[in-house]
C-alpha positions as CSV (number, residue, x, y, z in Angstrom):
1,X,90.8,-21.8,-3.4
2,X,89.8,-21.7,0.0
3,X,86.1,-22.9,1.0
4,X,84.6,-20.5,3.4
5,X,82.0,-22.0,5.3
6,X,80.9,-21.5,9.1
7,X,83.0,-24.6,10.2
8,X,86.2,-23.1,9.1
9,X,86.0,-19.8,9.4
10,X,84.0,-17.2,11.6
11,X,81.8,-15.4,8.9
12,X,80.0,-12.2,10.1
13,X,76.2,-11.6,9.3
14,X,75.1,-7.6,8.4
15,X,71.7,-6.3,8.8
16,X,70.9,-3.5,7.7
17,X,67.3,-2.0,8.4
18,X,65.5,0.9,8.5
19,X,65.3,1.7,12.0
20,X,69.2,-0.1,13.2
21,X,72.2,-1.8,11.6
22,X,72.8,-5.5,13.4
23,X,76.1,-7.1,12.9
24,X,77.5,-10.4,14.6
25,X,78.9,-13.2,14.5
26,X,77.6,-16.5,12.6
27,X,76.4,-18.7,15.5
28,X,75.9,-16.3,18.3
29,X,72.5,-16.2,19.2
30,X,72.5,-12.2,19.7
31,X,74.3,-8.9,17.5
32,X,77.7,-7.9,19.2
33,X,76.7,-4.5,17.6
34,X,73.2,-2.6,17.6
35,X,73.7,0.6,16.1
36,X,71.0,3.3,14.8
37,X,71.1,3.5,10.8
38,X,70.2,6.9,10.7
39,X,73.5,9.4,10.2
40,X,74.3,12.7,10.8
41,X,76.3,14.7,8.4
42,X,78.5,18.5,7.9
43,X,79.3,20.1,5.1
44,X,83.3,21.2,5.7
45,X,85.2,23.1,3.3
46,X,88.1,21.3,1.1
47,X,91.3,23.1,2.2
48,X,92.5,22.5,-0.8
49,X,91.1,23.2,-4.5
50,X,87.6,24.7,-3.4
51,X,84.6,23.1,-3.0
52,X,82.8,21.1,0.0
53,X,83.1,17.4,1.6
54,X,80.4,15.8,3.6
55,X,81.5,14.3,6.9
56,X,79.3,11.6,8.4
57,X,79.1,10.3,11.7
58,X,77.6,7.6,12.6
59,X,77.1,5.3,15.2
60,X,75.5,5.4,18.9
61,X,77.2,9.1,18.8
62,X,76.6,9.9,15.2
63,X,72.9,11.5,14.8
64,X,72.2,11.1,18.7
65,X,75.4,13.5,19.5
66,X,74.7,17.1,19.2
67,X,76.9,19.3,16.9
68,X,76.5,22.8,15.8
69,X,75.2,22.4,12.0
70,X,74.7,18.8,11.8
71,X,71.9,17.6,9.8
72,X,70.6,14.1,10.0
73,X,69.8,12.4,7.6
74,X,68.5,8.2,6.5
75,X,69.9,6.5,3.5
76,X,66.7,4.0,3.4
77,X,63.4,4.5,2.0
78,X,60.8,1.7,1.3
79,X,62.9,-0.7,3.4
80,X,66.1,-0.6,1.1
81,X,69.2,2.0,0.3
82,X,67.9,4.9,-1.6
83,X,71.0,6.7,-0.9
84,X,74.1,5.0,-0.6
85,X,76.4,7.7,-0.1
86,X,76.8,7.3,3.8
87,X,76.0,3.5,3.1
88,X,80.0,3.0,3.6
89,X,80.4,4.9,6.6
90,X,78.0,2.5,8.3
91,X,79.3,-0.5,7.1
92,X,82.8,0.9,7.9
93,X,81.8,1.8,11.6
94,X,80.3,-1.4,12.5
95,X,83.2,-4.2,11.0
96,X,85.8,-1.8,12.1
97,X,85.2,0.0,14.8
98,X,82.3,-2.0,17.3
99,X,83.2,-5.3,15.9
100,X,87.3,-4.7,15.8
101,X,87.5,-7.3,13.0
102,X,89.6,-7.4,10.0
103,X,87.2,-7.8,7.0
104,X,89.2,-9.5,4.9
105,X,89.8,-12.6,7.3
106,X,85.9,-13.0,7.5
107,X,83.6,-14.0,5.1
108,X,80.2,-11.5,4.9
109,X,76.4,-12.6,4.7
110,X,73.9,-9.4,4.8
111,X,70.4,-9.3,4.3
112,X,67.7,-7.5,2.1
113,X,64.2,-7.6,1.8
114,X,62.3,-9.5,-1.3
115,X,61.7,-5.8,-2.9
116,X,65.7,-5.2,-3.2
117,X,66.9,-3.9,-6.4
118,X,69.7,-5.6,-8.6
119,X,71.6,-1.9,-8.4
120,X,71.6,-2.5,-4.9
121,X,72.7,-5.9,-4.5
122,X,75.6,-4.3,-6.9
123,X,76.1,-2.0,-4.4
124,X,76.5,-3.7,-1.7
125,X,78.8,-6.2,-3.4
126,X,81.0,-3.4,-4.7
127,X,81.4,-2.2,-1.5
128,X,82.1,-5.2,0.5
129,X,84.7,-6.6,-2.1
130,X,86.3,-3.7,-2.9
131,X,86.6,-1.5,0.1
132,X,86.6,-3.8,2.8
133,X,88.3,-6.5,0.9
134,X,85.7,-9.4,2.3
135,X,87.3,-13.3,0.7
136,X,83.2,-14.1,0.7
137,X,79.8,-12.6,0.7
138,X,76.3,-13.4,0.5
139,X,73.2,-11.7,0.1
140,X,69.7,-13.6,1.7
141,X,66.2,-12.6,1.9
142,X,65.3,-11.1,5.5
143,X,61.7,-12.9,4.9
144,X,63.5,-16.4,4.1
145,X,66.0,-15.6,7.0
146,X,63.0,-15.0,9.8
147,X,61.6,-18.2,9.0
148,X,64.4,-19.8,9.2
149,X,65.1,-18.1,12.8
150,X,61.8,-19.4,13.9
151,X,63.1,-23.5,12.6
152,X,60.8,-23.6,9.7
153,X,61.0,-23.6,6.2
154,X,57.5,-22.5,5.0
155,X,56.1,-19.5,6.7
156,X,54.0,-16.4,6.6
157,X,56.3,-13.8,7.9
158,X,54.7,-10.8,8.6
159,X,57.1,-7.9,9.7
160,X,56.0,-4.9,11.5
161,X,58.9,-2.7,10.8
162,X,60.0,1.1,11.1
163,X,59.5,2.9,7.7
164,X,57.6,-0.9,6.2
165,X,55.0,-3.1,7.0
166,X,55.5,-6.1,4.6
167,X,54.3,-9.7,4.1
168,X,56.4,-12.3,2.8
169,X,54.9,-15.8,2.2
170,X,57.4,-18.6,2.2
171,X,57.8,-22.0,0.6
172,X,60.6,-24.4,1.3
173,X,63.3,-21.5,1.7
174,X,62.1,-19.6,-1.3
175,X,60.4,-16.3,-1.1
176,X,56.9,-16.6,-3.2
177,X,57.3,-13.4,-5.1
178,X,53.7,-13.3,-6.6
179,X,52.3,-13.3,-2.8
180,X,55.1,-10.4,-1.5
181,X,52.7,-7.2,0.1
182,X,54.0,-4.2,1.6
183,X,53.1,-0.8,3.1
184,X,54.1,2.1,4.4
185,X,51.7,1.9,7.3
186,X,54.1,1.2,10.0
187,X,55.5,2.6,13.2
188,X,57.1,5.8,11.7
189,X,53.4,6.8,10.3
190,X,52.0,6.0,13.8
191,X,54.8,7.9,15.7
192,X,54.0,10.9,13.6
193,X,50.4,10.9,14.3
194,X,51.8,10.1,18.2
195,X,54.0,13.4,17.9
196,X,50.5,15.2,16.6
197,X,48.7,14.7,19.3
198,X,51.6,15.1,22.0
199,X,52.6,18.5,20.4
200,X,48.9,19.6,20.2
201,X,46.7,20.9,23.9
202,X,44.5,18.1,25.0
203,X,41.5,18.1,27.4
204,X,43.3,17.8,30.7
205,X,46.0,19.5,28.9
206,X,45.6,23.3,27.7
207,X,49.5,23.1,26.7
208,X,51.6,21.5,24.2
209,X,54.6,20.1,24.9
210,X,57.7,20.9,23.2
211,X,59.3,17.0,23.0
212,X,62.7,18.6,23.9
213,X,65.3,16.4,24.1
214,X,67.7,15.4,27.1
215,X,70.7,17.5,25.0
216,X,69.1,20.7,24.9
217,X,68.2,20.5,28.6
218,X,70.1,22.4,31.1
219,X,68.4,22.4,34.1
220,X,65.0,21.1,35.2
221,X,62.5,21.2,38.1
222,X,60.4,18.3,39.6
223,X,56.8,19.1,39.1
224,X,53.8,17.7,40.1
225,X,51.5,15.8,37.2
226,X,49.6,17.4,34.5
227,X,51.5,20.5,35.3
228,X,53.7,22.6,32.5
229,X,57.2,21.9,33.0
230,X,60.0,23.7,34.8
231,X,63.4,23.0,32.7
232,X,65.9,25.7,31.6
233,X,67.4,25.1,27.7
234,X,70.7,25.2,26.5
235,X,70.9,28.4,24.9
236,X,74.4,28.0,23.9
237,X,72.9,25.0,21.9
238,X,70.0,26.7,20.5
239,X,71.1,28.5,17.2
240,X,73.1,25.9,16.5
241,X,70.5,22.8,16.0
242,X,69.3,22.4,12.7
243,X,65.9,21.3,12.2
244,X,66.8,17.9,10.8
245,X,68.7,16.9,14.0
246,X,65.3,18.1,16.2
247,X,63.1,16.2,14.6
248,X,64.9,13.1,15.1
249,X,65.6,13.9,18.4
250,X,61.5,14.5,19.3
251,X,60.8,11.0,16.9
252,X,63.0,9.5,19.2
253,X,61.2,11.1,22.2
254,X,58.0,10.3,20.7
255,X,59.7,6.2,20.7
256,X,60.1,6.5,24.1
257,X,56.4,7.2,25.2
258,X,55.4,4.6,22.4
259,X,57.6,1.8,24.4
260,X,56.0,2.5,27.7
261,X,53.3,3.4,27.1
262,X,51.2,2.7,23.3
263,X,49.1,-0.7,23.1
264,X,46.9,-2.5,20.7
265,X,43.2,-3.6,22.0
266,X,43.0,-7.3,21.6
267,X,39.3,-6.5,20.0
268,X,38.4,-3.4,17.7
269,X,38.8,-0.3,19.3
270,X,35.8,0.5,22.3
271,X,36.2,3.5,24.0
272,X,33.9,2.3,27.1
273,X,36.2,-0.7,27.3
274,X,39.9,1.1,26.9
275,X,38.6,3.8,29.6
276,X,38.5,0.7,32.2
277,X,42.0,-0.3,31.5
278,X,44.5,0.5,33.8
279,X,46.7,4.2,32.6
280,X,50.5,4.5,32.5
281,X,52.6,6.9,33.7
282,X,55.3,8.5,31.4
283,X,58.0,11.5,32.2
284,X,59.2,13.4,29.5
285,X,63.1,14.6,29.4
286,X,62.0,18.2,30.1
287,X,60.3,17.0,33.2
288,X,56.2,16.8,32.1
289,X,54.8,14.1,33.7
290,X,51.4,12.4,33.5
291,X,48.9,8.9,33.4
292,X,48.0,8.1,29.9
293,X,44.8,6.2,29.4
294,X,42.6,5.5,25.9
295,X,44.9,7.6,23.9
296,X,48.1,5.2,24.3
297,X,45.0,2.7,22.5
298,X,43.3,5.2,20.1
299,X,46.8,6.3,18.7
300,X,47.9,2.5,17.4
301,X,44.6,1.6,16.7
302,X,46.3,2.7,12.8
303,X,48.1,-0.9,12.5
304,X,44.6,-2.9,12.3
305,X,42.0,0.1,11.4
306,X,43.8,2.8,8.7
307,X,40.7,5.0,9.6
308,X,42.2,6.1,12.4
309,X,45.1,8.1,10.8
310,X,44.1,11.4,10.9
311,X,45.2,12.8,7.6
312,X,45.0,16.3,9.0
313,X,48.7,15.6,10.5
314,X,52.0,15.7,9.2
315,X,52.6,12.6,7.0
316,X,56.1,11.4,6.9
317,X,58.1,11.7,3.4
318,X,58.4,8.1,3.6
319,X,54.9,7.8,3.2
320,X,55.0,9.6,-0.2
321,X,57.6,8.0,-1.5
322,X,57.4,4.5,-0.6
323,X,56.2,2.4,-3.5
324,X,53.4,-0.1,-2.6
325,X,52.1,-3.4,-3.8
326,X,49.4,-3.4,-4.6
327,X,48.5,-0.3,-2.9
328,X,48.7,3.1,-3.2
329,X,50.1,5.7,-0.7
330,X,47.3,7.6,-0.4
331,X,45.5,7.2,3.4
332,X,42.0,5.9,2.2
333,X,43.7,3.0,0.1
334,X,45.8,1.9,3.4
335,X,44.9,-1.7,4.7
336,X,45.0,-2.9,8.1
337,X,48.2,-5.5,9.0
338,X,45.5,-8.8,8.9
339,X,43.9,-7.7,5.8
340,X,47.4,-7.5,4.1
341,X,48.4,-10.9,5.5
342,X,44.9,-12.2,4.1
343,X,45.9,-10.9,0.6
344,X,49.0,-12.3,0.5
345,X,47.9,-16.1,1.1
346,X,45.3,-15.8,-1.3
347,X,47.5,-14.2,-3.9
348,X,49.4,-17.7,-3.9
349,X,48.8,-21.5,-5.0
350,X,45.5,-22.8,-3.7
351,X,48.5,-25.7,-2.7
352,X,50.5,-23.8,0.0
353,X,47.7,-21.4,1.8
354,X,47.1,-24.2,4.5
355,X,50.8,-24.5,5.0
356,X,51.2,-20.4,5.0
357,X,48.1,-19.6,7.6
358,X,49.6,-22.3,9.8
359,X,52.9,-21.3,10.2
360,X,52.8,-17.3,10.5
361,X,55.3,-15.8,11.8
362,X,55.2,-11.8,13.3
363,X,58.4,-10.3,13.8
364,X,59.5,-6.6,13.7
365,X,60.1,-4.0,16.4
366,X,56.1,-3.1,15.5
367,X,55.2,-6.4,16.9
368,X,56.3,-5.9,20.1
369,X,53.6,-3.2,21.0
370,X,51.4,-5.0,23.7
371,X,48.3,-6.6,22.5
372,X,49.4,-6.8,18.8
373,X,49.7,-11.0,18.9
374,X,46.3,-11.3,20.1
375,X,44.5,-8.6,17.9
376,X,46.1,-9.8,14.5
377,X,45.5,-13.3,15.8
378,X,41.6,-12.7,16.6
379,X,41.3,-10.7,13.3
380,X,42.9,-13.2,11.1
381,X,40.5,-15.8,12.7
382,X,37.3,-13.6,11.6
383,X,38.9,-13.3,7.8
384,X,40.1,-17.1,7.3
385,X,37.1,-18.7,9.4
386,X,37.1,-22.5,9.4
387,X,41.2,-22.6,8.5
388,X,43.5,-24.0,10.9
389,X,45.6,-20.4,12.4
390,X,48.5,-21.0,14.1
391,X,50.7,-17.3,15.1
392,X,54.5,-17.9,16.3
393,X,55.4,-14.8,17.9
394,X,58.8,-15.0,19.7
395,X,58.4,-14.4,23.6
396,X,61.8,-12.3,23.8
397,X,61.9,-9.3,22.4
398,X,65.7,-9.9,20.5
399,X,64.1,-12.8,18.4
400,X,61.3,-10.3,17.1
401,X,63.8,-7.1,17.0
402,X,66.3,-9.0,15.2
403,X,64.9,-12.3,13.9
404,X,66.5,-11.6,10.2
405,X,69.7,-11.1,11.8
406,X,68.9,-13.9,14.0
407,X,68.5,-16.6,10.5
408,X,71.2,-15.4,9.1
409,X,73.3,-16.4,12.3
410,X,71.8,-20.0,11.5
411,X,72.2,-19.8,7.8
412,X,76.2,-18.5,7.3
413,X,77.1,-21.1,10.4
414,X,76.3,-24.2,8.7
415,X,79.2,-26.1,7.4
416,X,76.8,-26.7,3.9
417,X,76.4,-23.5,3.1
418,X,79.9,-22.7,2.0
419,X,78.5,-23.8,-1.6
420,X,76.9,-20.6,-1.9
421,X,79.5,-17.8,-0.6
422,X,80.4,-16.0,-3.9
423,X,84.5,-15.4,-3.8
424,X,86.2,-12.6,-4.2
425,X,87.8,-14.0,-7.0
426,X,84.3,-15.3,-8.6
427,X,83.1,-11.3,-8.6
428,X,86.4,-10.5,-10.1
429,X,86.0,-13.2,-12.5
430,X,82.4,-12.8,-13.3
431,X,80.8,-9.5,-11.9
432,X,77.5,-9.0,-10.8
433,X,76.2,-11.5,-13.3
434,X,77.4,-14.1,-10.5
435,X,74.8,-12.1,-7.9
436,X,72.0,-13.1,-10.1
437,X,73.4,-16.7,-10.7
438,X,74.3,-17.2,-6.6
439,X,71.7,-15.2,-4.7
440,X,68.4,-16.9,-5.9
């Protein structure tokens, strides 16, 4: 049998998250491919025998590509594949067509995160050893992997994602299970509550804004700031867009003004003190323009004080259907990102809670929102007083974005880790009992 390991052969690493898919090359120290994971879909008729077949696309032009009809839609809830029927499209897309790779010459390493089901791990397995015929695959924590990205071996890795905020403590390469927390208080709750308030007339602003985006804009006019925009629609577009497809399209609007323009305070929210800091300036694709001040605080103040979601606003689905340890969805039960950190280490051995608040790690696309390092740093200080704190927040924003991806590279290139691919002949042999067995 052949031993696939990094040294022999070029293995590819998957990551699949909530927000993009990653995939790469073991030993690179970036993705070759950074697609979205979100999909759009059409229902065509069968010409033959009757019926109806879903057609996904996928990809940068899948659900950002407009088509008359198309719904978009997200196979991942709570961080992991509730719905895997467009799982093998994605997979498909990015082995075949950005990475031009023949699967079955390359062995596989994806990720998932500590909460993962053993139906999904199946999944996954069937998938890669069936349809795209992989010699080798392994599945490793996206917790154990960050650490790992970050050189150490015991960490508190606390990731600020899209649809999950979670906490994952740990120990010499193994997840501590008992000290796993995780919440649906994340960026796509804060980007609804963004959307709110962009949607809604402000004082300085006795208009809401529509949030169209670029692909339903014809024509638009420069005008000056603060004043209603000038920009002709596609009407040819129009009865065509189904809702599902606009409402990405305005979230991902919405993204944009959070990039440029959303920060954390370093202390608790003080209006006096945000009104002195300096505003930023943000143009929207239909042409509104305008210098954004305490509101680009107020708005992510969500991350380390729940009390500022306003429940009056929408509430994403994912909110509601995101399981939560240990708790609940409602608003009022919510916890800020230290406080969740904090309950983690102490859920764990009295032994390792030095070792965890001294090596945290904060990764996630969430992190990068300026201010965020310092806040949870001077907060975690006030809840742990007297320990020893140390925060390792990657300066470059690919090591934060992509830091699971990122370990993986590290873990599927070493020449010792070919002792832990499972064959394609071992799931043939064995089944998913070898998952269990292999994948600790």
């Amino acid at each position: 049998m052949v031993v696939y390991g990094g040294d022999e052969v070029s293995a590819i690493v998957l990551d699949i998250g909530s927000h993009t898919t990653r995939a790469g090359y073991a030993g690179e120290d970036v993705p070759k491919c950074v697609i979205p994971t979100a999909h759009g879909f059409l229902d065509e008729e069968q010409t033959e025998g009757g019926g109806k077949v879903r057609k996904y696309f996928v990809g940068e032009e899948g659900a950002n590509g407009w088509r008359a009809g198309m719904e978009v839609g997200s196979m991942m809830s709570d961080g992991i594949v509730s719905d895997p029927s467009a799982l093998p499209s994605i997979v498909n897309h990015a082995l075949h067509h950005r990475l031009r790779i023949d699967p079955s010459a390359h062995p596989l390493l994806t990720t998932e995160p500590a909460w993962n089901t053993p139906k999904n791990r199946e999944t996954m397995a069937e998938l890669v050893f069936e349809q795209e015929g992989v010699p080798a695959w392994y599945t490793a924590c996206s917790g154990v992997l960050s650490a790992f990205a970050s050189g150490k071996g015991t960490a508190l890795v606390v990731d600020i994602g899209s649809e999950v905020m979670s906490v994952t403590p740990v120990c010499e390469g193994y997840v501590l299970r008992v000290g796993t927390r995780r919440q649906p208080l994340a960026m796509t709750l804060l980007q609804s509550q963004m959307k709110a308030w962009l949607e809604a007339p402000q004082p300085g602003r006795a208009f809401p804004l529509d949030l169209n985006p670029h692909q339903l804009i014809k024509t638009r006019t420069p005008v000056p700031a603060l004043q209603p925009p000038k920009a002709t629609l596609r009407d040819e577009r129009l009865a065509g867009t189904t809702a599902s497809w606009k409402e990405y399209q305005q979230t991902r609007v919405v993204e944009g003004w959070r990039e440029s323009c959303a920060a954390v305070s370093e202390t608790p929210y003080d209006e006096r003190f945000v009104l002195q800091r300096p505003t930023r300036p943000f143009e929207f694709p239909d042409g509104y323009n305008a210098q954004f001040g305490a509101e680009r605080f107020r708005l992510s103040e969500g991350l380390f004080n729940p009390n500022f979601i306003d429940p009056s606003k929408p509430i994403p689905s994912s909110l509601r259907s995101t399981p939560s340890t240990p708790h609940s969805n409602s608003l009022d039960q919510m916890v800020s990102i230290s406080k969740l950190a904090a309950e983690s280490v102490m859920a764990c051995d009295l032994d390792v809670r030095a070792g965890l608040l001294s090596n945290i790690i904060l990764v996630g696309g969430g992190s990068l929102l300026p201010g965020v390092t310092d806040r949870f740093n001077w907060e975690m200080a006030q809840l742990a007083p007297g320990q020893k704190i140390r925060i390792h927040a990657p300066g470059h924003s690919v090591e934060r974005r992509y830091s699971s991806w990122l370990g993986g590279s590290i873990l599927a290139s070493l020449g010792t880790f070919h002792q832990l691919w499972i064959s394609k002949e071992e799931w043939k042999e064995s089944g998913p009992n070898i998952i269990a067995q292999r994948c600790k």
